[in-house]
N, C-alpha and C positions, 0 to 999 in steps of 0.2 A: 478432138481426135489425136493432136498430137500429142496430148497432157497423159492420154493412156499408153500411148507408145513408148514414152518417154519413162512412164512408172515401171512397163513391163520391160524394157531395158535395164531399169535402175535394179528391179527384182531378182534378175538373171543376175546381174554383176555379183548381186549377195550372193546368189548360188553358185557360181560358178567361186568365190572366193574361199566360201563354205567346203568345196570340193577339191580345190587346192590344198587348202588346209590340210585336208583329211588325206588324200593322194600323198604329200609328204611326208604323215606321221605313218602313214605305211610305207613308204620307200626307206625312213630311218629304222623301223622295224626289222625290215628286212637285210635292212643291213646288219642289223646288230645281231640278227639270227644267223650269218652267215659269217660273221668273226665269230660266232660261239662256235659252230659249228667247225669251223677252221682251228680253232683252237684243240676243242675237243678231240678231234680226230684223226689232223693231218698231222699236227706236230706229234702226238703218240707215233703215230704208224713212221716217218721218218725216223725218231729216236729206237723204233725198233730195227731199223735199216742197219743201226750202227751197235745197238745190243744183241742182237741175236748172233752174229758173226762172235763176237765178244764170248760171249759166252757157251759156244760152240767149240769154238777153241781152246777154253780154259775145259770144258765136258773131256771132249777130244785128251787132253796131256793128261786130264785124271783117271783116263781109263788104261792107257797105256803102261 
């Protein structure tokens, strides 16, 4: 009785490491979807924060 307990523990432990495993390479995933994503999108939209004025005001003096 205890020989089976003890297997079905030992069993779990692979699965559950198995699952770790895996739990991780999605947490890095997700990480790295979210620097792309950061990249992608926030640093544009900031750099337009400081080109649009830019070039509003150079429009602006060429029309005048």
């Amino acid at each position: 009785m205890n020989e089976d307990i003890i297997k079905k523990i030992e069993e779990q432990d692979e699965k559950l490491e198995a699952i770790w495993d895996s739990v991780e390479k999605t947490r890095k995933y997700f990480l790295i979807i979210i620097w792309i994503t950061v990249l992608t999108v926030v640093l544009p939209a900031v750099g337009l924060l400081f080109a649009i004025p830019k070039f509003l005001s150079s429009y602006s003096s060429m029309m005048i």
